[in-house]
C-alpha positions as CSV (number, residue, x, y, z in Angstrom):
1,X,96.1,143.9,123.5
2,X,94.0,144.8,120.4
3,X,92.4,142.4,118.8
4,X,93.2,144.7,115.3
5,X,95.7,142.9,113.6
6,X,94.0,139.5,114.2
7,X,91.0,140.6,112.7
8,X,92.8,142.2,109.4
9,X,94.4,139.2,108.9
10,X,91.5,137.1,108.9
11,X,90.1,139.3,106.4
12,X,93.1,139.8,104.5
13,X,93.1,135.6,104.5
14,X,89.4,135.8,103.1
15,X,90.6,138.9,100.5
16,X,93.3,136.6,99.2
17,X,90.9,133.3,98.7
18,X,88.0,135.3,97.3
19,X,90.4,136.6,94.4
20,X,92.1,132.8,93.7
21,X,88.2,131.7,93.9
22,X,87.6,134.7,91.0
23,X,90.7,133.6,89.0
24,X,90.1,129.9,89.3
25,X,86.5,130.2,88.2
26,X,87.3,133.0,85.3
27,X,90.1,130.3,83.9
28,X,87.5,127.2,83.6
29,X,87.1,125.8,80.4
30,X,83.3,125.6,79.2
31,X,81.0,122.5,80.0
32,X,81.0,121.4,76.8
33,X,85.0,121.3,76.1
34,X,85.2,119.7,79.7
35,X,82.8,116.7,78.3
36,X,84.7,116.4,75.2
37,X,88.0,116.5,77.1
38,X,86.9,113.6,79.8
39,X,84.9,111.4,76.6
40,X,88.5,111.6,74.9
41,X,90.2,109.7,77.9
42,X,87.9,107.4,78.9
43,X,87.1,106.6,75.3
44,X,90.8,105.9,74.8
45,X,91.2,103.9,78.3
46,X,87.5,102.2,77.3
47,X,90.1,101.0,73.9
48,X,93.3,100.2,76.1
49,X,91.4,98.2,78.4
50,X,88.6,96.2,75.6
51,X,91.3,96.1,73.4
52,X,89.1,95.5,70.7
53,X,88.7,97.8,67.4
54,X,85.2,96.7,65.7
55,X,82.8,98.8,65.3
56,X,79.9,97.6,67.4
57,X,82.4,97.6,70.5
58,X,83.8,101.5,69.6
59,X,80.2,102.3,69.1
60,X,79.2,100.6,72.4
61,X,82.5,102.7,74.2
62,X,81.8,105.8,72.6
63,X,77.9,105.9,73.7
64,X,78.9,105.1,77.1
65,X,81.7,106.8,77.8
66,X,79.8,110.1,76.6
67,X,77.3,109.1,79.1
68,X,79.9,109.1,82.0
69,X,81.7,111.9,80.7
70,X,78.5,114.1,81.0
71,X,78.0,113.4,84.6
72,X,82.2,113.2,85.6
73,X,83.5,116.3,83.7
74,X,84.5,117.9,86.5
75,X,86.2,115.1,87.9
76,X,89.3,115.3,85.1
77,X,89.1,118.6,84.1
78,X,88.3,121.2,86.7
79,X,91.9,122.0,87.2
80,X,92.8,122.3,83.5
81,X,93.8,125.9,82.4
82,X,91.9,127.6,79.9
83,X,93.9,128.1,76.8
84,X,93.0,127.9,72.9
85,X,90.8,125.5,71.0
86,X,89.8,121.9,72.3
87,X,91.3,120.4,69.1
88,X,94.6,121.9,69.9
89,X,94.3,121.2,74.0
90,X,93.6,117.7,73.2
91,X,96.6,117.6,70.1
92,X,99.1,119.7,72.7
93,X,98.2,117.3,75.5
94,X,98.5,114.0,73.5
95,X,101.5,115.0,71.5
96,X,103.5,117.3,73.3
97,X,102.6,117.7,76.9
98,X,102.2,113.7,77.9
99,X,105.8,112.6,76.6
100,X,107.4,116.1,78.2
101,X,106.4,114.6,81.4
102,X,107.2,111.0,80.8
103,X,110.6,112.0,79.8
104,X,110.7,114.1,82.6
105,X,110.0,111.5,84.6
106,X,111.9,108.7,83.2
107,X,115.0,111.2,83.7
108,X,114.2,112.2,87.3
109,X,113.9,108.2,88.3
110,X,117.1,107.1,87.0
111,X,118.9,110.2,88.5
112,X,116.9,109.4,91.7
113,X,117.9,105.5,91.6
114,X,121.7,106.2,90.9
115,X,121.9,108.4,93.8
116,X,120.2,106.5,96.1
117,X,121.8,103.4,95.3
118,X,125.1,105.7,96.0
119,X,123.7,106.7,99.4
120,X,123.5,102.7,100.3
121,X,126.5,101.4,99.0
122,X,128.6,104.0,100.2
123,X,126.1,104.3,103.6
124,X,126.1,108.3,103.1
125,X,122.5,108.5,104.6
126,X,121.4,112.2,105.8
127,X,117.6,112.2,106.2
128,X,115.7,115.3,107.0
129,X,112.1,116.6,106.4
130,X,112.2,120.0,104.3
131,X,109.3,122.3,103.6
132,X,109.0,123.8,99.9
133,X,106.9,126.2,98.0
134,X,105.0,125.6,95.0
135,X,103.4,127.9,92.6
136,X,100.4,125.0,92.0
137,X,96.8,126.4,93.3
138,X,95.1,123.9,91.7
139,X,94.1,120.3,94.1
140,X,94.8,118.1,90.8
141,X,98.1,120.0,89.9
142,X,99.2,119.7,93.7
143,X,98.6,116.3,93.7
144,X,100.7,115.2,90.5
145,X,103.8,117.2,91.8
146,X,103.2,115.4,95.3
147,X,103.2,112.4,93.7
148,X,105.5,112.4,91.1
149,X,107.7,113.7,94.3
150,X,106.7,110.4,96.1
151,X,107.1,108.2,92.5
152,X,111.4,109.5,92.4
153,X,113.3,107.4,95.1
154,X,114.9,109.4,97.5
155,X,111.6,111.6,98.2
156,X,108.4,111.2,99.7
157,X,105.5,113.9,99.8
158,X,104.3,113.3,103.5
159,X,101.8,116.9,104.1
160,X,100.4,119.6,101.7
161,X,99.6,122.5,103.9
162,X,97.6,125.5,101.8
163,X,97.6,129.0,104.0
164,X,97.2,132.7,102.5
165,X,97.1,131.7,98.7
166,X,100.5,129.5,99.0
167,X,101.2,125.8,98.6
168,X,103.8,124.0,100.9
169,X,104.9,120.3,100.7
170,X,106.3,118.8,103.6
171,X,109.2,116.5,101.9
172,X,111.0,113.5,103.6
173,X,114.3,113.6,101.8
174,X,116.9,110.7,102.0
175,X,120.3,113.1,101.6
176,X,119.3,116.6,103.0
177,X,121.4,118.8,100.8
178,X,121.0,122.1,101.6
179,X,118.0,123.7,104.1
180,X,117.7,126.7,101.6
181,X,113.7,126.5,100.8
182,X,114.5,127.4,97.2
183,X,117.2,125.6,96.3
184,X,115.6,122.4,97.9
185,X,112.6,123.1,95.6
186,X,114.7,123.7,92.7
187,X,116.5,120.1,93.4
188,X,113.6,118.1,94.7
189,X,111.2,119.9,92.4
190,X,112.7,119.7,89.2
191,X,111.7,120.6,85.7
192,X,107.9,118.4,86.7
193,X,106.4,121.9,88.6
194,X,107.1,123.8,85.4
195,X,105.7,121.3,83.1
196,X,102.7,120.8,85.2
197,X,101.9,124.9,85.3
198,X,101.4,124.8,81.5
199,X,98.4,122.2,82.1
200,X,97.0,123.1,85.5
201,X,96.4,126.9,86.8
């Protein structure tokens, strides 16, 4: 048997990875808007947490959290898609983006708790483990939809396999509804994978 078709997948497989590798590295935001973007959160979790407004202490936070933000930009913001100025990332993000998802969310868990608590009471239990695609490249916008999957009861993310340039998760579902791929996505999924592909690439 030729060894052929082996061999074109392999480099097919190493095509496919190269060009994600190109689009991932042409959609990066600059250094500089990465520190920014990282000193903005920590500055406002250095406030959450010292809960203190005077100016020596939001002098003190600032200085160090620029610091850490110099060394850890990539750690937040590698993932982030690439799209107008910082002012209105960080404006979009704070204002817009950030209570989308927590009203997602908050929406997804109450629909979640209802029907689970309908699945014990009435004891209509039909467990199952579906695999579905998502359009998420990106290891930070993979792991928010796994976990947001994991956060709605009902769900739990249990594997994330990546192969050829697609995205599976391997979901443990409490009432198997259908076995369809896409229509398990569309229900376990929600509105959270669309909302998280106007952040992350």
């Amino acid at each position: 048997m030729s060894r052929v078709p082996f061999y074109l997948k392999e480099r097919l497989e190493t095509l496919r990875e190269r060009v994600l590798h190109e689009e991932f590295e042409a959609s990066k935001l600059p250094s500089w808007e990465r520190v920014v973007l990282t000193w903005a959160v920590l500055m406002a979790f250095w406030v959450v947490v010292s809960g203190s407004f005077r100016a020596r202490d939001l002098a003190l936070g600032a200085a160090v959290t620029l610091i850490i933000a110099a060394f850890m930009r990539d750690l937040l913001t590698e993932d982030i898609r690439k799209s107008g100025h910082i002012v209105e990332k960080l404006l979009y993000f704070a204002f817009i983006y950030l209570p989308q998802y927590l009203v997602i969310m908050a929406f997804r868990l109450l629909e979640s708790n209802l029907k689970v608590a309908k699945n014990v009471i009435f004891m209509d239990i039909n467990p199952g483990i579906v695999k579905i695609k998502t359009d998420l490249h990106s290891d930070t916008g993979v792991t928010i939809l796994a976990n947001s999957i994991t956060l709605t009861p009902g769900t739990l993310t249990l594997d994330v396999n990546k192969k050829l340039g697609e995205t599976y998760l391997y979901v443990h579902w409490i009432d198997l509804e259908t076995l369809n791929r896409e229509k398990a996505g569309e229900k376990i999924k929600g509105d959270i994978e669309e909302w998280l592909k106007k952040v992350f690439w």
